[in-house]
C-alpha positions as CSV (number, residue, x, y, z in Angstrom):
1,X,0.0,0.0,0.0
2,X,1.6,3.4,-1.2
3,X,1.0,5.8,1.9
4,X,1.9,9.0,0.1
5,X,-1.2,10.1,-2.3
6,X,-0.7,13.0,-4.4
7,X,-2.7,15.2,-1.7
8,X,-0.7,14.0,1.0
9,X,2.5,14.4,-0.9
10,X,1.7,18.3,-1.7
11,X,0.8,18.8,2.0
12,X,3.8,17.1,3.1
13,X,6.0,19.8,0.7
14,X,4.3,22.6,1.7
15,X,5.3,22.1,5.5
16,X,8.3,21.4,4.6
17,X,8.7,24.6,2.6
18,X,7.7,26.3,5.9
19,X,9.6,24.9,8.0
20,X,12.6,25.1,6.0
21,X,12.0,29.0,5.6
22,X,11.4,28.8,8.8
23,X,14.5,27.3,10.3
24,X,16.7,28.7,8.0
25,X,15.9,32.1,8.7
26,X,16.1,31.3,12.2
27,X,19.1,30.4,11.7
28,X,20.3,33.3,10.2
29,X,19.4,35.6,12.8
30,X,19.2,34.2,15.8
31,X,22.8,33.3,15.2
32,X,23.2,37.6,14.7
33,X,21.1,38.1,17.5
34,X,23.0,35.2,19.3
35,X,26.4,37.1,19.1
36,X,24.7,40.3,19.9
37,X,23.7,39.3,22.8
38,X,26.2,36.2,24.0
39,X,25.6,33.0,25.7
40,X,24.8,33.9,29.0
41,X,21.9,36.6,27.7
42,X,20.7,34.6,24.6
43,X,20.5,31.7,27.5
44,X,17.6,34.1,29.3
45,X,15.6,33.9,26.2
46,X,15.9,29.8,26.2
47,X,15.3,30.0,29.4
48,X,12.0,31.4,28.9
49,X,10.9,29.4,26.0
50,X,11.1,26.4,28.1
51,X,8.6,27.8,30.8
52,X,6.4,28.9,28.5
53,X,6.4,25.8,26.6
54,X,4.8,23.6,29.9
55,X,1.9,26.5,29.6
56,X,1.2,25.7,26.2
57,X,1.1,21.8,27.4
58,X,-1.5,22.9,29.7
59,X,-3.8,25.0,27.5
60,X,-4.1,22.4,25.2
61,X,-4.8,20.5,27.9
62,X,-3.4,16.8,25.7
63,X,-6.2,17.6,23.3
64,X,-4.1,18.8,20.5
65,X,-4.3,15.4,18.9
66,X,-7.6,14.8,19.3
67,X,-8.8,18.0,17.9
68,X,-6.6,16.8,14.6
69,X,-8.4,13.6,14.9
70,X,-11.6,14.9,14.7
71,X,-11.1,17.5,12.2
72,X,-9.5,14.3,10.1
73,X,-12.6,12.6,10.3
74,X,-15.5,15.5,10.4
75,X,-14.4,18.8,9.5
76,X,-17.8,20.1,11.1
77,X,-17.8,18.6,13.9
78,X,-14.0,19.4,14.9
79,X,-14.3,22.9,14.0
80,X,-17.4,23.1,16.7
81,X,-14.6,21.6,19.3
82,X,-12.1,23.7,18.4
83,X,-14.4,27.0,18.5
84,X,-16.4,25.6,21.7
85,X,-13.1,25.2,23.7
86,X,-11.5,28.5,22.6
87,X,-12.7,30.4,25.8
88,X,-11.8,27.3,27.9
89,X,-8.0,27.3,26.4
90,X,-7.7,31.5,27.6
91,X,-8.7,30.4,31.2
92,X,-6.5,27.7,31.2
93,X,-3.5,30.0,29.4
94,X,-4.2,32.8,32.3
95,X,-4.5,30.9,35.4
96,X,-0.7,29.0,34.3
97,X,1.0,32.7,33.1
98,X,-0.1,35.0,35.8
99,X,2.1,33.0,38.5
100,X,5.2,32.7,36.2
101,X,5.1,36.3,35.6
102,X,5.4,37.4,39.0
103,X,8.0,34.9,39.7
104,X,9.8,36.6,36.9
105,X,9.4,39.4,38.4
106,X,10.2,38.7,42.0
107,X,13.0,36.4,41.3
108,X,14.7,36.9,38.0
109,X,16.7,40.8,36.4
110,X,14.6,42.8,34.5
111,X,15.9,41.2,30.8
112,X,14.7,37.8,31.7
113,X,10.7,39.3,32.8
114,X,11.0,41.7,29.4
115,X,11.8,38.2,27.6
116,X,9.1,36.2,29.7
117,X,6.1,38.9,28.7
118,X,7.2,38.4,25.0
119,X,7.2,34.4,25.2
120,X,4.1,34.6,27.3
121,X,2.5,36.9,24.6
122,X,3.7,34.5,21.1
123,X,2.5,31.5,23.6
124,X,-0.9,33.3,24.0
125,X,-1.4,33.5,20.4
126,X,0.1,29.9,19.3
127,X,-2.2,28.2,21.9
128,X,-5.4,30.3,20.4
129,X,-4.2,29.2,16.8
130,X,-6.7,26.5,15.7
131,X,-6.4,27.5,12.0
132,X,-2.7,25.3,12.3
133,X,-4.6,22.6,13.1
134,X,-7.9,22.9,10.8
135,X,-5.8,23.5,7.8
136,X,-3.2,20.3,8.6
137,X,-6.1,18.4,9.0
138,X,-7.8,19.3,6.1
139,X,-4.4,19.0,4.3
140,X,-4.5,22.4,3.7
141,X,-1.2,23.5,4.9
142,X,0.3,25.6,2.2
143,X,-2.1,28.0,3.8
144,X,-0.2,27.7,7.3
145,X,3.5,27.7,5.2
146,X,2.5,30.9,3.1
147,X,1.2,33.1,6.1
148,X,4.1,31.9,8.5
149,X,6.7,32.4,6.1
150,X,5.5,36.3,6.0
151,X,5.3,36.2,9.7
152,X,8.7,35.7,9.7
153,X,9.9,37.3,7.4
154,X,8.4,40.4,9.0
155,X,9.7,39.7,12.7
156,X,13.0,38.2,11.4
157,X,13.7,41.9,9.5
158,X,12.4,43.5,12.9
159,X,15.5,41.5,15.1
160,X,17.8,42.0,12.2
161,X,17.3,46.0,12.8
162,X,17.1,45.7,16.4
163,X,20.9,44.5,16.3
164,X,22.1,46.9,13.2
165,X,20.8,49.8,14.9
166,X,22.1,48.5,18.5
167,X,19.1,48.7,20.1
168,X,18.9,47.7,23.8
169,X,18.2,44.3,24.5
170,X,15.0,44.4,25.5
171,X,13.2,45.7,22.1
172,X,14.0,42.0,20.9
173,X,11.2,41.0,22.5
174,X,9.1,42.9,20.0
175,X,10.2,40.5,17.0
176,X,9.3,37.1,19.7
177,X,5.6,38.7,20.0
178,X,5.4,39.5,16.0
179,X,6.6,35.5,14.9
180,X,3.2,34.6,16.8
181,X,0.8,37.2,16.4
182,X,1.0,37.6,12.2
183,X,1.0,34.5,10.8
184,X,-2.5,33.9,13.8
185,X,-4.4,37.0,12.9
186,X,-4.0,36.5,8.8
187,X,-5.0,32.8,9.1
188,X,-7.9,33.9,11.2
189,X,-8.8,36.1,8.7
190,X,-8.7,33.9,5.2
191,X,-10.8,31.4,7.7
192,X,-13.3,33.7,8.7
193,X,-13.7,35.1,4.6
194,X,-14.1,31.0,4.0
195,X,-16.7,30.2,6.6
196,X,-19.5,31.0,8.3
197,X,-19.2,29.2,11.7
198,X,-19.4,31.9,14.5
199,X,-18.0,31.1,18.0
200,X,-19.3,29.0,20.6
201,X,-19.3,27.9,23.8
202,X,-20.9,25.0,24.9
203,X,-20.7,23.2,27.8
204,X,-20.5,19.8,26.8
205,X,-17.1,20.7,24.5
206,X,-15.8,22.2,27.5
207,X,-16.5,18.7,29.6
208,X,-15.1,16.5,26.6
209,X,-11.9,18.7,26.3
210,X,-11.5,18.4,30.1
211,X,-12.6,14.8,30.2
212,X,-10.5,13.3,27.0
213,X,-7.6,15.6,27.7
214,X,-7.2,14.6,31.3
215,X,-6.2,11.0,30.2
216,X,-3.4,12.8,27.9
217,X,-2.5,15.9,29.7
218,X,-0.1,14.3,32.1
219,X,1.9,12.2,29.0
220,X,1.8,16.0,27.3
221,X,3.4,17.6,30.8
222,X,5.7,14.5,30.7
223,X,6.5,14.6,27.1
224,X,7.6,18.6,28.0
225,X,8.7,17.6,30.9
226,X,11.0,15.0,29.5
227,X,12.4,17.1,26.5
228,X,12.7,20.1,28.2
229,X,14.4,19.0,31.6
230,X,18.1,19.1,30.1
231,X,17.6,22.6,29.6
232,X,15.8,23.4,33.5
233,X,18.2,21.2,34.7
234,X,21.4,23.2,33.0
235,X,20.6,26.0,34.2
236,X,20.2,24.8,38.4
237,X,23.4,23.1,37.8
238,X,25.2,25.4,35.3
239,X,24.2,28.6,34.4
240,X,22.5,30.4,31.4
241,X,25.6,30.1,29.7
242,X,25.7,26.7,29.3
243,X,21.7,27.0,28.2
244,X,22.8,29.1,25.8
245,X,25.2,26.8,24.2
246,X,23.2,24.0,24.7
247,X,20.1,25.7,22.6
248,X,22.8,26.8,20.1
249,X,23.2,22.7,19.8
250,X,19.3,22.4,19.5
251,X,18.7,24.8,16.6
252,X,21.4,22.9,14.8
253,X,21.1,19.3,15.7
254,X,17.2,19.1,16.1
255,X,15.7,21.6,14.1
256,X,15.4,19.8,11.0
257,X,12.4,18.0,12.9
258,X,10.1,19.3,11.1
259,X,11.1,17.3,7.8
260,X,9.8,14.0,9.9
261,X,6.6,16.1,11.3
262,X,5.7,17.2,8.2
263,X,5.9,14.0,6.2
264,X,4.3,12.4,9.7
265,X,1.4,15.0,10.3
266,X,0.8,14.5,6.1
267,X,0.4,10.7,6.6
268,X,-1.4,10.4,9.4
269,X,-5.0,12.1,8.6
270,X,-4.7,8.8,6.2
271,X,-4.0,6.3,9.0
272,X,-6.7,7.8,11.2
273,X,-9.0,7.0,8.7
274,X,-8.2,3.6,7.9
275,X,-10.4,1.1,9.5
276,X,-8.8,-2.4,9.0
277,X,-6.0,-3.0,11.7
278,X,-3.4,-5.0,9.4
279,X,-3.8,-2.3,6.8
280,X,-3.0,0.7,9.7
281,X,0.0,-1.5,11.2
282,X,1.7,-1.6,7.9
283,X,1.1,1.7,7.2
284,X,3.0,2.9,10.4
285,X,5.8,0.3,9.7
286,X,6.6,2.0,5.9
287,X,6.2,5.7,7.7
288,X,8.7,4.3,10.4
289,X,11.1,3.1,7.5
290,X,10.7,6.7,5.2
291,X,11.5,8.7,8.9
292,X,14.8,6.1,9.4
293,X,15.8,6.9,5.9
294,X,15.3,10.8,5.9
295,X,17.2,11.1,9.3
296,X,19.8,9.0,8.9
297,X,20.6,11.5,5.4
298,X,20.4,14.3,7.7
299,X,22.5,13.0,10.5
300,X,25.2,12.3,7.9
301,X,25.1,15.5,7.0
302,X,25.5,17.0,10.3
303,X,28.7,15.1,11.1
304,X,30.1,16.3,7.5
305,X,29.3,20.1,8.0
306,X,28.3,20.6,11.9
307,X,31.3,22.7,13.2
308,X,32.1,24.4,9.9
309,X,27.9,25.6,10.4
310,X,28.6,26.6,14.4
311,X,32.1,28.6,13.1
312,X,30.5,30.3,10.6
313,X,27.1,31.6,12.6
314,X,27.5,31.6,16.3
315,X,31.4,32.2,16.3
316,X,34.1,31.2,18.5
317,X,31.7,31.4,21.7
318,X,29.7,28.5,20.8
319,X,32.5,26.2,19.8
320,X,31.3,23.7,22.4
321,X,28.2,22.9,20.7
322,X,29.8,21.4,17.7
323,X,30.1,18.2,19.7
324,X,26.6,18.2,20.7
325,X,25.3,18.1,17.6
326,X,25.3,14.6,16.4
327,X,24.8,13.1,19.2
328,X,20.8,15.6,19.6
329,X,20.4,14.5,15.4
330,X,20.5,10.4,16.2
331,X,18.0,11.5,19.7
332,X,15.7,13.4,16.8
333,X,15.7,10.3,14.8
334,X,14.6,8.9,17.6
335,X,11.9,11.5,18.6
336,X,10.9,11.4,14.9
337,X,9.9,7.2,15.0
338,X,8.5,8.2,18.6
339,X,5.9,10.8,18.1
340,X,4.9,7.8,15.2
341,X,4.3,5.9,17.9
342,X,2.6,8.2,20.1
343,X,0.1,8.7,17.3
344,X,-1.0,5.4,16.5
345,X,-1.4,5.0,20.4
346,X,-4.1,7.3,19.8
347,X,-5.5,6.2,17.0
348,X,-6.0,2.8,19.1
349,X,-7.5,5.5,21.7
350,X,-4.7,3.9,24.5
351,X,-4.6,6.8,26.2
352,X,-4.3,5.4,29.3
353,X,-1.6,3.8,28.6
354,X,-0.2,7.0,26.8
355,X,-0.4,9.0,30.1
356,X,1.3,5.9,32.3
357,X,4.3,5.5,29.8
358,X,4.9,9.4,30.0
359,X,5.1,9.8,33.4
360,X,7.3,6.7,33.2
361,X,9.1,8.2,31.3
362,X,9.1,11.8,33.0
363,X,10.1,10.5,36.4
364,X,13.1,8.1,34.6
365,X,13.9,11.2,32.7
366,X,14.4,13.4,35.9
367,X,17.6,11.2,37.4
368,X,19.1,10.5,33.9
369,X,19.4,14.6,33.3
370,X,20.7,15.3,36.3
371,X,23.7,12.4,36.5
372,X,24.6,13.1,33.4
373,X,24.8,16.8,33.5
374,X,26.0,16.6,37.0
375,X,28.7,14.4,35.6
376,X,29.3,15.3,32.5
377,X,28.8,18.5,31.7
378,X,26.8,20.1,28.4
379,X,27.9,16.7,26.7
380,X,25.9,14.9,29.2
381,X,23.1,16.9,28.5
382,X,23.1,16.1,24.9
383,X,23.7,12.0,26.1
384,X,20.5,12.5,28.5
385,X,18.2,13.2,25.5
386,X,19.1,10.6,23.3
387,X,18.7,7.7,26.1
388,X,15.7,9.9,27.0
389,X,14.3,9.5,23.9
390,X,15.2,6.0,22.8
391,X,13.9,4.8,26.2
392,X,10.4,6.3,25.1
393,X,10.7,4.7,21.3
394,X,11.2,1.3,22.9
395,X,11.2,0.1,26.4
396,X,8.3,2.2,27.3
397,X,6.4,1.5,24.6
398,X,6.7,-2.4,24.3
399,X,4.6,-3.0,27.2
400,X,1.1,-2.3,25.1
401,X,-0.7,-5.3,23.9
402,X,2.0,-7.8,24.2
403,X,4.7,-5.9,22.2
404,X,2.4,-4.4,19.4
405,X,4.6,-1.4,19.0
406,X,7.8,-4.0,19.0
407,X,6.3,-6.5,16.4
408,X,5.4,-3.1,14.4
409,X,8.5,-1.8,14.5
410,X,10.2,-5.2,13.5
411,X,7.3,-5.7,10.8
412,X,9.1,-8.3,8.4
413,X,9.6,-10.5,11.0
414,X,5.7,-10.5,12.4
415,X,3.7,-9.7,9.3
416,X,2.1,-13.2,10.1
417,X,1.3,-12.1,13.6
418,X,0.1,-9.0,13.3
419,X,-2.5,-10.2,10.9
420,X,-3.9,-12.7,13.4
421,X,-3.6,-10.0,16.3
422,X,-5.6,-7.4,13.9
423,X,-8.4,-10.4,13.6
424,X,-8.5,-11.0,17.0
């Protein structure tokens, strides 16, 4: 069975064509704005991307993927969720900001709460963004690549002039705010001009989201929890510095992620939709086989050209991320055939065993950060999320329905089993 129809190629390229503007513009000038500010300030604006990315978790409440679900399979009936849940996602967003604020405030300089109000602003307006979702569902994407690529490409010329012009360091929050708030209020608008839904409210959305999502939201906080803790945990045993570097690591090493969430996200709406078992398990296993192939291209490509890339845009003060780089590309290959995974978990609606795993692999994650940092250094933090990682690919996950995920991953080997388990 060919996975990849015409419709789901296009989509595919046209996140991919985002992304890669994306990234590479990041690229461009955060490593400018990188320099311009050094490792131990650029590390305050990591610093406050990683708080900001456990309020996200909790807005969207682990209902993310079962919004993209519905949407997949009834585009009315998802777009009532999404618009009946939209007041219950600014609650949530408020209650989890307000006390992160004023520890800012209290407790961190004045450049760290500037950069925490600009986070907490972009987060506001990425966890209000249902269009993202509507339009990947829908397999409508190039909609969501045009309108972020001018997004920015507006905030990206803002930074660039906030360094030329030597601006203090606090107007950089402006261009944080504007990579959020564009590319949301244009796709809100071609939606509106396209349909005639209005908002709503409705209680028993509001129930559902809180009901469904409470099954996932504690994998979701462990799933942040888990990728994020090398960065928390660098900074209580390091210092912004090191955060700095380290995130230097991440925009090279992992960034290319979204090649494998874009071909993933393209594929899926198809597997959600298919209804016979055997069918769906060998779908997943030729997706798993296209994500090995694509990464292992890229990781190849990181150890040919990775510290010629940190030389030539981050400079002699990010040297020590060059040997961090490979080591977070093999930990995205394994993030890449993970979130795969994670999917088809809930296309199997395991959620329970979704949220157990997670916080297995949350409270594992926890220790293995902070020996290895402790220990090692920044190359232990880049160690930590590739164990991290490959723990939650395999050990975690072979537990569900006598080794499903295992036989699936191994599929040659158990084609003749995994038609009698899909019978069964």
């Amino acid at each position: 069975m060919n996975i990849f129809s015409k419709k789901i190629l296009s989509n595919s390229l046209w996140m991919m064509v985002e992304k890669c503007v994306s990234i590479f513009g990041l690229i461009f000038v955060t490593s400018y704005v990188a320099k311009y500010l050094g490792p131990t300030n650029f590390g305050k604006i990591a610093f406050t991307a990683t708080l900001f990315g456990f309020v996200q978790t909790l807005t969207w409440f682990g209902n993310q993927e079962i919004l993209f679900k519905r949407v997949s399979r009834n585009p009315n009936s998802g777009l009532r969720y999404l618009f009946g849940t939209q007041n219950l996602r600014k609650i949530l967003f408020l209650t989890c900001t307000v006390p992160i604020l004023l520890g800012l405030y209290y407790y961190s300089d004045f450049l760290t709460l500037i950069f925490g109000i600009a986070t907490a602003l972009a987060a506001y307006f990425v966890t209000q963004d249902i269009y993202t979702i509507y339009n990947n569902a829908v397999l409508h994407s190039y909609i969501n690549a045009i309108v972020n690529v001018i997004g920015l490409g507006v905030a990206l010329i803002v930074r660039y002039l906030i360094v030329f012009l030597e601006l203090d360091y606090v107007f950089l929050g402006i261009p944080i705010v504007l990579t959020a708030l564009i590319p949301y209020l244009i796709k809100k608008y071609i939606f509106n001009r396209n349909q005639q839904l209005n908002s709503i409210s409705l209680k028993t959305y509001r129930k559902y989201y809180l009901g469904a999502g409470s099954a996932l939201v504690l994998s979701a906080l462990a799933v942040t929890l888990y990728t994020q803790v090398t960065s928390l945990m660098l900074v209580a045993l390091t210092s912004t510095r090191e955060l700095g570097i380290y995130a230097v690591a991440v925009t090279l090493g992992m960034s290319w992620a979204f090649i494998n969430t874009s071909i993933i996200t393209s594929v899926l709406s198809r597997i959600y939709q298919e209804k016979n078992k055997y069918q769906s398990y060998m779908m997943v296993a030729k997706l798993n086989t296209v994500i090995i192939l694509v990464s292992l291209g890229v990781v190849f490509i990181l150890v040919v050209v990775g510290q010629w890339l940190v030389n030539i845009f981050y400079g002699n003060a990010y040297l020590e991320a060059y040997k961090l780089i490979v080591i977070l590309g093999v930990a995205t290959l394994c993030s890449g055939l993970g979130t795969i995974s994670a999917r088809f978990l809930i296309k199997e609606e395991g959620y329970s065993y979704i949220s157990k795993k997670m916080m297995c692999v949350a409270l594992s994650a926890l220790p293995i950060s902070y020996l290895m940092i402790y220990n090692f250094g920044l190359i232990g933090a880049a160690y930590s999320v590739l164990l991290i990682e490959l723990l939650s690919l395999t050990l975690f996950n072979y537990f569900y329905k006598n080794g499903l995920l295992f036989k699936i991953h191994f599929f040659p080997f158990f084609k003749n089993s995994l038609k009698s388990q899909s019978l069964g």
